[in-house]
TORMAR-300505 format. One line per 4 residues: number of its first residue (from 1); their letters; for each residue x, y negated, z of C-alpha. Coordinates in pm, 1 decimal, padded with zeros to 6 digits. Each point is the difference from the previous one (the first is absolute). Layout:
BEGIN
NUM	A	X,Y,Z  ...
// end
This chain:
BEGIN
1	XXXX	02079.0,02527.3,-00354.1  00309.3,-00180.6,00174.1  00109.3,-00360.1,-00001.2  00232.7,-00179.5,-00198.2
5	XXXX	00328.9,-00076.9,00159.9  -00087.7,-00288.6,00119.2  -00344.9,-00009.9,00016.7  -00082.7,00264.4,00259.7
9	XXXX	-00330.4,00208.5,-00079.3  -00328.8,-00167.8,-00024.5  -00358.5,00161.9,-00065.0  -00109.6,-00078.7,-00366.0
13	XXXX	-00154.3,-00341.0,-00050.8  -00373.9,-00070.7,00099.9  00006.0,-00218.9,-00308.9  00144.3,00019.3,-00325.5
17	XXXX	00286.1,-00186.4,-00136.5  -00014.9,-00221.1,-00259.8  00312.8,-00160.9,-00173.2  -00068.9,-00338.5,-00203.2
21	XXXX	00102.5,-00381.5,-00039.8  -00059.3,-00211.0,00303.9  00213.1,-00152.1,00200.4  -00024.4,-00091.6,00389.2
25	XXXX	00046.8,-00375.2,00243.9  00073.8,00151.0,00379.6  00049.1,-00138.7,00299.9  00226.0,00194.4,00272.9
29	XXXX	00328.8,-00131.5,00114.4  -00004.8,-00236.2,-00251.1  -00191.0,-00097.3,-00253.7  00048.8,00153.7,-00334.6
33	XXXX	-00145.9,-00077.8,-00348.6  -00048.9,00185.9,-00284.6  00147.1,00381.0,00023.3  -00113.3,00283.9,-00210.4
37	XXXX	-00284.7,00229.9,00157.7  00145.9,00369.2,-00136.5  -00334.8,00120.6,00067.5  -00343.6,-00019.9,00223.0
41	XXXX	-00283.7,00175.5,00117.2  -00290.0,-00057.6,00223.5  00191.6,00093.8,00282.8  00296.9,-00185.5,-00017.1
45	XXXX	00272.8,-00130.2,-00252.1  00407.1,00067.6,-00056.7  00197.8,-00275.5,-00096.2  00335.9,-00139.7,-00114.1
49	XXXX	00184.4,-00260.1,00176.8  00350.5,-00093.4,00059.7  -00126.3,-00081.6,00351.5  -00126.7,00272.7,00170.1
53	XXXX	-00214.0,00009.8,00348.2  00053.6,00216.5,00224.2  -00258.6,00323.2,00059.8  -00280.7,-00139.8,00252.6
57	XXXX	-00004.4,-00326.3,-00121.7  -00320.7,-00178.2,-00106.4  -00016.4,-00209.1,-00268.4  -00240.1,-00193.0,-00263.5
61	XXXX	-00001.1,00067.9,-00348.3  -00205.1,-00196.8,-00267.4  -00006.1,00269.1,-00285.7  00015.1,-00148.5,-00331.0
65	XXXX	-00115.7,00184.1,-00308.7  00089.9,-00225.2,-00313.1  -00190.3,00219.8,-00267.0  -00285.1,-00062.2,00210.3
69	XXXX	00072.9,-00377.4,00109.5  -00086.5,00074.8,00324.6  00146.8,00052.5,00355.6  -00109.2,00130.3,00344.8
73	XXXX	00124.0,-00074.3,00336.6  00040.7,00273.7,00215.5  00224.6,00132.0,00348.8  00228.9,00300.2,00054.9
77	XXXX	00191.6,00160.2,00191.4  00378.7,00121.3,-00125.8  -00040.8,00337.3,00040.1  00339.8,00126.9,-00193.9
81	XXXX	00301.1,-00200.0,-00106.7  00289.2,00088.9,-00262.4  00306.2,-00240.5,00034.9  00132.6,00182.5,-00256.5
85	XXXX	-00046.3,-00071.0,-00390.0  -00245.3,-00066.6,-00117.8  -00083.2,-00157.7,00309.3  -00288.8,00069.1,00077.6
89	XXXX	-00321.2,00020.6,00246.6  -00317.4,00193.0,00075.1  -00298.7,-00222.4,00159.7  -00304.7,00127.5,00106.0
93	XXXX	-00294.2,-00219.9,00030.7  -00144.9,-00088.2,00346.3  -00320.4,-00167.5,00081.0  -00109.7,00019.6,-00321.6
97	XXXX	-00365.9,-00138.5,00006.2  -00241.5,00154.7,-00239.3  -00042.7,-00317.0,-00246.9  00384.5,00023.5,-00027.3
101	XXXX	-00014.8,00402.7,-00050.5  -00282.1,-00057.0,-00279.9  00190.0,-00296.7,-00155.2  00324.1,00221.6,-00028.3
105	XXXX	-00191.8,00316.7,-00108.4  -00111.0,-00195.5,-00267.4  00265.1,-00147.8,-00112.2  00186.7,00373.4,00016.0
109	XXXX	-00276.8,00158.2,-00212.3  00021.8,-00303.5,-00281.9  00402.6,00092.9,00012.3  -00046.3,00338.4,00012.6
113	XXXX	-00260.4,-00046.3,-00326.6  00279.6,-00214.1,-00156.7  00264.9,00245.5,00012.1  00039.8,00225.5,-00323.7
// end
């Protein structure tokens, strides 16, 4: 199985993707309100932003799911970047402490349960 273009090859995912209505706060460079998560997992997130970090960069997130009225606060790392429409970013969570990986597990299985 090769890589995209411009995504070079990658093992499959450790954790499952899930696409659904949420939307993400982060702190990098600069701090940047409300941008659409395109979708998450428990090992990380990819999202769209007309500002986009550069790959190594850490940066906080507060995850906010509206369906559920809730949010989480978490910190990645930038792991791949697309300057390119639509703009987007791959984040993969670091330090993740376990209340935070049970909160967000949670939260991903009520999604996941919501979704037709």
């Amino acid at each position: 199985m090769a890589g995209s273009a411009d995504r070079p090859f990658s093992p499959p995912r450790a954790f499952p993707r899930l696409e659904l209505n949420a939307y993400v706060d982060y702190t990098g460079s600069e701090v940047l309100l409300f941008h659409k998560v395109r979708n998450i997992s428990l090992g990380g997130v990819c999202i769209q932003s007309p500002a986009i970090e550069d790959v190594g960069t850490i940066v906080d997130l507060v995850l906010n799911f509206p369906d559920l009225d809730t949010s989480v606060a978490v910190q990645g790392e930038v792991v791949w970047a697309n300057r390119e429409a639509p703009m987007d970013m791959g984040i993969r969570y670091v330090n993740l402490d376990g209340e935070r990986k049970d909160a967000l597990r949670k939260y991903l299985a009520a999604l996941n349960a919501k979704t037709p």
